[in-house]
N, C-alpha and C positions, 0 to 999 in steps of 0.2 A: 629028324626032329630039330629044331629051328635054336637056337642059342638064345636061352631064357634072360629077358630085358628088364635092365636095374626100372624100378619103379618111377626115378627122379630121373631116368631119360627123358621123356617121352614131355619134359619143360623147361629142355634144354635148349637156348637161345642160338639160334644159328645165320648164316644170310644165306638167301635162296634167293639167286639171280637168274631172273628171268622178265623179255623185254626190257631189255637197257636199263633196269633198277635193281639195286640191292632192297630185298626184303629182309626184316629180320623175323623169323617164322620159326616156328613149331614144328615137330613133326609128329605126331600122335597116330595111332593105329586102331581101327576096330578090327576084330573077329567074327570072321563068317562060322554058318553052323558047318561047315568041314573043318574047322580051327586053323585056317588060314589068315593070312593077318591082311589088310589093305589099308595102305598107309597114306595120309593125305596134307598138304603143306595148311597150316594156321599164318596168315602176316600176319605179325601184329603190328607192323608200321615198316619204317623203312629204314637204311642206312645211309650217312653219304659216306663220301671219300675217309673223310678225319676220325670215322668210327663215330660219326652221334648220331641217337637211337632218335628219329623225329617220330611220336606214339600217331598210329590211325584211329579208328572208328573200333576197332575192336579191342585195342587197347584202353583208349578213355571209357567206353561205357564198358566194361568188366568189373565187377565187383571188387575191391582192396584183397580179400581172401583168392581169389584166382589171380590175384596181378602178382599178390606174393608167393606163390606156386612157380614162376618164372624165372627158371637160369639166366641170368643175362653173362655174358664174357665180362671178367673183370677188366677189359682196356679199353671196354664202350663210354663213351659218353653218355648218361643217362641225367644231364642237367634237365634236358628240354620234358624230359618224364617227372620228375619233380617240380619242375614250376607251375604242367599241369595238373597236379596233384593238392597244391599248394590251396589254400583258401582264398580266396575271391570276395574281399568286401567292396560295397557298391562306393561310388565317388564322384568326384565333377570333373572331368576330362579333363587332364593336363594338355599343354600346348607347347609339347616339345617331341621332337623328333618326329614320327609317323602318325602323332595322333591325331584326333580330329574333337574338333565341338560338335556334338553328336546332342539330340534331345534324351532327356533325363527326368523329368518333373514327374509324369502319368508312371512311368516305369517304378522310380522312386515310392510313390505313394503306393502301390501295390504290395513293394517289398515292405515295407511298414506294416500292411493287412496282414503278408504272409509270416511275416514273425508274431505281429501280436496273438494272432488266432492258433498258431502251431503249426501251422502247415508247411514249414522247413524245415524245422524240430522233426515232425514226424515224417518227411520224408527224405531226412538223413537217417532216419532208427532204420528206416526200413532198404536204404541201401547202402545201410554198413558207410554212412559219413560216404561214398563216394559222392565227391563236388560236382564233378564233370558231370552224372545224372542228375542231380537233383538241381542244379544250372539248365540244364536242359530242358528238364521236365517243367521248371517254371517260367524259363523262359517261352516254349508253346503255349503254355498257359495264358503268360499277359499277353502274349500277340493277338488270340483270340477273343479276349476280352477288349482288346483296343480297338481291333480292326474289322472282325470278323469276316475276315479274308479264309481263303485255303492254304494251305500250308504250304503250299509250293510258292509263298511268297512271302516267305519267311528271312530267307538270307539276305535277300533286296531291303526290306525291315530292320534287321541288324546294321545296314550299315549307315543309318541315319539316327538310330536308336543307338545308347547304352542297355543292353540286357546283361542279365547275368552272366547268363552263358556268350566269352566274348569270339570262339570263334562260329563261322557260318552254319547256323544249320542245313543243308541243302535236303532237297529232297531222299537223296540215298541216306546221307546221316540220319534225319528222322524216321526212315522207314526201318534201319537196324536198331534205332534208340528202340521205337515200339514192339518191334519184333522180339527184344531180350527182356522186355519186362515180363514177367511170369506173371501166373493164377494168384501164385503162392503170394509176389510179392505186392499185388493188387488186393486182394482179399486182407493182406496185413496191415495196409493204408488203413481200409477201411474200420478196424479195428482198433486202430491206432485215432480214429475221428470219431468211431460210438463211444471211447471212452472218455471223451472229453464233452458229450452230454452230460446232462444234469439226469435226477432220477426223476421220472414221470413225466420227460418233457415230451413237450407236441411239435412233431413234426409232420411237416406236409409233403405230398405226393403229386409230382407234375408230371407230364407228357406232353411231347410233340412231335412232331413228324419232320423230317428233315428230306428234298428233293436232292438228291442222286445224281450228280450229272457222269460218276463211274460204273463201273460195271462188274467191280473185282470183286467187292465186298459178300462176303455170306448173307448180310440183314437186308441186303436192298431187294424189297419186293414190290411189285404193283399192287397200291392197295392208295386209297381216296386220303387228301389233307382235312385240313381243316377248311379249307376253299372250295372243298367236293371237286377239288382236280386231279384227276388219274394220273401218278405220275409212279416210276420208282421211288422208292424210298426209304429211309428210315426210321424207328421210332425209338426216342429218346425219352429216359423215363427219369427223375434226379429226386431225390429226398431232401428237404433241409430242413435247418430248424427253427422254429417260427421267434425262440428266445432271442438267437442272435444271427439270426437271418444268413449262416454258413450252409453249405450243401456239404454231405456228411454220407452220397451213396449214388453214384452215380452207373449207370449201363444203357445198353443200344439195342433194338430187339427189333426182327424183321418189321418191314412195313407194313405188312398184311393183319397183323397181331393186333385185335384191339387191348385199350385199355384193362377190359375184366380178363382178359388170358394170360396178360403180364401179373395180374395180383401174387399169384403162386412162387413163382418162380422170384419175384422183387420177396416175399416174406423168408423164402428159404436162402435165397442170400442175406437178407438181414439176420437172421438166426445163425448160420456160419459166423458169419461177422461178428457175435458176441453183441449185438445191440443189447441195450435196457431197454425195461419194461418203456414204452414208448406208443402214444397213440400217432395214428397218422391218419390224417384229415387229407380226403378227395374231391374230389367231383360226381358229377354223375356218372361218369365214364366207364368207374366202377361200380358195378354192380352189390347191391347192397345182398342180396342173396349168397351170391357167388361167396362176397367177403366173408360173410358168416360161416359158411360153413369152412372155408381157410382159417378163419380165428380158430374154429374148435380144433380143428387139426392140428396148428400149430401151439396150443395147449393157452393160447389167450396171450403170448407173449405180447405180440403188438393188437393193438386195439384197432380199428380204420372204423372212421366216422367220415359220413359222406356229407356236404355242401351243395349247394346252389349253384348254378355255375354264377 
């Protein structure tokens, strides 16, 4: 029988060298169904020489409630963990030492949108004030809106741009940024934007299909654009509000999926999400039948009224 393990081991800060670096790592265990234990190393960044703790990718995006679950040794240096922790207000690029004159102006006017309208506010409620994610998540954001580039040209972007978020995002950083976002805390967003609707207000319902040039994704299927070109794809569905022209619900749904097969699935997420009573104005695309009989189901919460195209 195996010598029963104190509970505040198991986030105890330790190095674990291996390939010419000090890690500073975790050791955590699960249990197989024989009640054998298998034990696996967590980095959460790394060590140098002088003991300072420089944080990775699984350190900055971790939640404040798991980062403070973590033993560190009292003789580490953990300055370089607090400055990244530190709040981050935007600014005009000093011209001392390493820094650069970077553009600013289009980045600027964004962060402006996203304070006034809530959408930093609500998504610090929803990751617990962590900067380093919500810098992240907006910095993707305005890249997309600036550039409409792929994301794999994201870091090259930072380094001509001021973003919030000032170190690079590279491809692997974004793929674990997206990876740790949950159901939970996406579905929270969203909850956090229906309630900053008004009551009765009208919101409209878009789609479009988006070409695939990867392969990975679950939603990419062959199915016809709007150009009647066969291609893989995916289809993009986004709700906003016609008051003050925010989007307030966004999801991705195979290519093959028309318009009326999405209607269910977009109302039952809206109903999760605690929306108000709320009409949502279509296209033809939806099916005026189909809608109907999802209103009665869904007890009439949202109303869908269809348009011309």
């Amino acid at each position: 029988m195996s010598r029963p393990t104190k509970e505040e081991s198991i986030y105890k800060v330790s190095i674990h060298k291996n390939g010419g670096y000090m890690y500073a790592a975790t050791h955590p265990y699960t249990v197989d169904e024989n009640g054998n234990r298998k034990y696996v190393y967590c980095h959460w960044g790394v060590v140098d020489e002088d003991k300072k703790f420089i944080p990775g990718k699984r350190y900055v995006f971790a939640s404040l409630e798991e980062r403070a679950k973590l033993i560190f040794p009292d003789d580490w240096d953990m300055s370089e963990a607090k400055r990244l922790s530190g709040a981050k207000q935007p600014g005009r690029p000093a011209y001392a030492d390493a820094d650069k004159n970077r553009f600013y102006g289009d980045i600027w006017l964004l962060e402006q949108v996203a304070d006034k309208t809530g959408l930093r506010s609500d998504l610090k409620q929803v990751f617990e004030n962590n900067e380093e994610v919500v810098n992240s998540i907006l910095t993707l954001a305005y890249f997309s809106v600036l550039t409409g580039y792929s994301y794999n040209r994201v870091a090259r972007w930072q380094r001509i741009e001021r973003t919030p978020y000032s170190k690079e995002l590279t491809p692997s950083a974004i793929t674990y940024l997206t990876q740790s976002i949950s159901e939970e805390e996406r579905m929270a967003l969203f909850r956090l934007r229906a309630a900053r609707l008004k009551d009765d207000a009208v919101c409209a319902v878009d789609s479009t299909s988006r070409s695939a040039y990867g392969n990975s994704l679950a939603d990419i299927k062959w199915g016809k654009n709007k150009e009647g070109i066969s291609l893989p794809q995916t289809s993009e569905v986004v709700v906003y509000s016609l008051d003050d022209h925010m989007p307030v619900y966004y999801r991705t749904f195979p290519g093959n999926i028309p318009d009326s097969g999405s209607v269910e699935t977009l109302l039952t997420d809206l109903r999760h999400a605690g929306f108000p009573n709320v009409a949502l104005l279509t296209d033809r695309g939806y099916e005026l039948e189909l809608s109907n009989r999802i209103e009665l189901k869904f007890n009439k919460q949202c109303k869908l009224v269809e348009i011309d195209d």
